[in-house]
C-alpha positions, 0 to 999 in steps of 0.5 A: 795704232798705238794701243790703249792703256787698260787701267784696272779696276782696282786702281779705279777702286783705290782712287774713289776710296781716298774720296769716300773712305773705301765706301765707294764700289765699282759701279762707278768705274765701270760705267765711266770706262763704259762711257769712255770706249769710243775716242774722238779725235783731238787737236794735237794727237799725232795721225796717220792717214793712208789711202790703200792703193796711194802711196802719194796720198799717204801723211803724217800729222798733228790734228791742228788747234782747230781740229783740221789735218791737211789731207793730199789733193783735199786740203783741210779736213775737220777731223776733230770731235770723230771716231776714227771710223768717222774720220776715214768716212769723211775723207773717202766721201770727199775724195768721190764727192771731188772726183778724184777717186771712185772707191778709195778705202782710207785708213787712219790710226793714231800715233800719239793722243795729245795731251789733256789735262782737268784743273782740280782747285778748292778744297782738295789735298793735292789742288792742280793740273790732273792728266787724263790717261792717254786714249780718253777723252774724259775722266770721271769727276770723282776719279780727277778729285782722287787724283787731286789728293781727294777731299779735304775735311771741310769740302763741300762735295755736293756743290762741286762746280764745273766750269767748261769754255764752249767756244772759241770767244772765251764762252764759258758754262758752269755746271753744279755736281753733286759728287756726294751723290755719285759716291753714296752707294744707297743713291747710286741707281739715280745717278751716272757718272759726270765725266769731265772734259780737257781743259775743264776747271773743277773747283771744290767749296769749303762747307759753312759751318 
């Protein structure tokens, strides 16, 4: 399996600093790389699959749109939204529940992540597409505003908006963040990061003066 980047924490500390002038500390970096140990498959990371002692049974795929890969004998399989270790579970269980193997031992790795990206729009410096590192699901919102150029003089950061489509009719959800609060170390203890997802639309309002 394709190793995961490690990226440090003084390049996570550096990114919150374009939003809070240095004030941030790294009580926020650590807990969204803490909340982003575990990956979960996505459509489009390129997989292997192999069953030991099965040649035959052996493939190489992207995980469908839909969050499906084709397994030999078992057909499509929802892999989408599992750890790695879910995954292989779920493939052996099928392969005893339809009797084709008795004890079967599955492996699956991944060979490339799909690519993710949040959009970062409002008041920021640099508004636009923001890619999340390879190997995460998610990325903590104030570091996807850093990487957007950081706030702008005039951001309103304690009503940033959030807007996630949760299904595959176009059902939306929109959340309020209080980024003012992540960042403000006094207030810290009360809050835990928000991590945004792929595909998530952040948008910025300018104060009112």
């Amino acid at each position: 399996m394709n190793s995961r980047p490690q990226y440090s924490t003084i390049w996570l500390l550096a990114a919150c600093s374009v939003l809070a002038g240095g004030s941030y500390t790294a009580v926020a970096s650590q807990s969204a790389q803490r909340a982003q140990i575990v990956y979960r498959l996505a459509p489009f990371d390129k997989i292997s699959i192999a069953v030991y002692g099965e040649a035959d049974l052996s493939t190489e795929q992207l995980i469908s749109d839909d969050g499906k890969a084709f397994v030999p004998l078992l057909g499509p399989i929802e892999l989408a939204g599992l750890t790695i270790a879910e995954a292989a579970r779920l493939v052996e269980v099928a392969f005893v529940k339809q009797e084709y193997l008795r004890q079967p031992f599955v492996t699956i790795s991944i060979e490339a992540f799909s690519p993710k990206v949040v959009t970062v729009l409002g008041e920021v410096k640099q508004p636009g597409n923001v890619s999340i590192p390879p190997g995460r699901n998610g990325l903590a919102i104030q570091i996807a505003i850093a990487e957007a150029g950081g706030f702008t003089g005039t951001a309103k950061a304690a009503d940033v908006r959030v807007t996630r489509v949760i299904d595959d009719r176009g059902g939306r959800t929109q959340t309020i963040v209080n980024v003012d609060d992540i960042l403000n170390t006094k207030r810290r203890k009360s809050q835990t990061d928000y991590i945004v997802q792929p595909d998530d639309v952040v948008f910025v309002p300018r104060r009112v003066f």
